[in-house]
Legacy VTK file of the C-alpha trace (Angstrom):
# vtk DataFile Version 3.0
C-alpha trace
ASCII
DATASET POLYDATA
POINTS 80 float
0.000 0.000 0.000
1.578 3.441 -0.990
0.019 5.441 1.435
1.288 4.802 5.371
0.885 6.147 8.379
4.422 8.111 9.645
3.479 7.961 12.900
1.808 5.861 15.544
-1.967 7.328 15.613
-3.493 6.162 18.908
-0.420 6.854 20.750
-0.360 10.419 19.447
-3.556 10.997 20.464
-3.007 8.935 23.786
-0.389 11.747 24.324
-2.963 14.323 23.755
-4.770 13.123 26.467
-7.035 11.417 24.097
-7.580 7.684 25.402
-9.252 5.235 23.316
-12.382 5.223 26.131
-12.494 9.390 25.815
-12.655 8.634 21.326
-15.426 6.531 22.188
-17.195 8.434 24.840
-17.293 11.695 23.249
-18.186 10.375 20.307
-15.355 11.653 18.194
-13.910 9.020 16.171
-16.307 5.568 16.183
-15.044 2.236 16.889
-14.481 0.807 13.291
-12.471 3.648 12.330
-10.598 3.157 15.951
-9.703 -0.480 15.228
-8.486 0.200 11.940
-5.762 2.816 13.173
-4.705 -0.085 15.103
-4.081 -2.023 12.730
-2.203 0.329 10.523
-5.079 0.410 7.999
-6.215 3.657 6.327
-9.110 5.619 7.917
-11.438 8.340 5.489
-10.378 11.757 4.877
-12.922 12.873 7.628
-11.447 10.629 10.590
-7.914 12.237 8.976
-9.940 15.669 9.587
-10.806 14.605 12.884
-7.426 13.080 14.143
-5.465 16.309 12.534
-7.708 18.713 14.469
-7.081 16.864 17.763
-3.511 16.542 17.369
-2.957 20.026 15.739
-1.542 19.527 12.593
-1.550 18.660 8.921
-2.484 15.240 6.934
1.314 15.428 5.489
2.433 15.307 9.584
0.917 11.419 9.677
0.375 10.231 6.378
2.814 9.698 3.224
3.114 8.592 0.105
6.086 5.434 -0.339
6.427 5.088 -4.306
5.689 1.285 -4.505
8.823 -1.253 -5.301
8.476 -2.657 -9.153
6.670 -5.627 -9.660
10.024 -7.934 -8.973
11.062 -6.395 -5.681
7.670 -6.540 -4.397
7.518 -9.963 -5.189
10.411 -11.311 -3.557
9.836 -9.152 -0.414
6.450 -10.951 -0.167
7.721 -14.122 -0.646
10.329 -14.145 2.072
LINES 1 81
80 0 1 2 3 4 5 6 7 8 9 10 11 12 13 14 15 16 17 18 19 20 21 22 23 24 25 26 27 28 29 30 31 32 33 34 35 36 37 38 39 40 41 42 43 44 45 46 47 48 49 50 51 52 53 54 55 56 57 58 59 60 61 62 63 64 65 66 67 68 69 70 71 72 73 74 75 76 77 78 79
C-alpha cells in the first residue's frame, strides 16, 4: 500500500490526552475507524480531519506517500 501512516496514531492521540475510552465516549472518532488505526489500515479523509484537528496539525504530519517497489522487488519481499 503506498500510502502509510508516519506515525503511531493512537499513541499520538493517547499523548494528547485522548484515550481510546475518551474517542469513544465523546463520540469523536467511532469504533471501526478506531480499530483500523490499530491495525495500521487507512481511515477516510474525515477521521484524517478529525485526528489532525485533535492533534494540531496537517495530513502530510501522519500520512505519506512510499512510491511502490516494481513488480520484482515486491515480489520477492512478499515471498520471504
Amino acid at each position: 500500500m503506498p500510502i502509510k501512516y508516519k506515525i503511531d496514531i493512537l499513541a499520538a492521540l493517547k499523548e494528547k490526552g485522548y484515550s481510546q475510552n475518551r474517542i469513544r465516549n465523546e463520540k469523536l472518532i467511532g469504533q471501526s475507524y478506531l480499530t483500523q488505526l490499530r491495525h495500521g489500515e487507512l481511515v477516510s479523509w474525515k477521521t484524517i480531519e478529525i485526528i489532525c484537528s485533535l492533534l494540531n496539525c496537517q495530513p502530510g504530519d501522519i500520512i505519506e506517500y512510499i512510491e511502490p517497489a516494481p513488480d520484482g522487488a515486491e515480489r520477492e519481499e512478499n515471498e520471504n
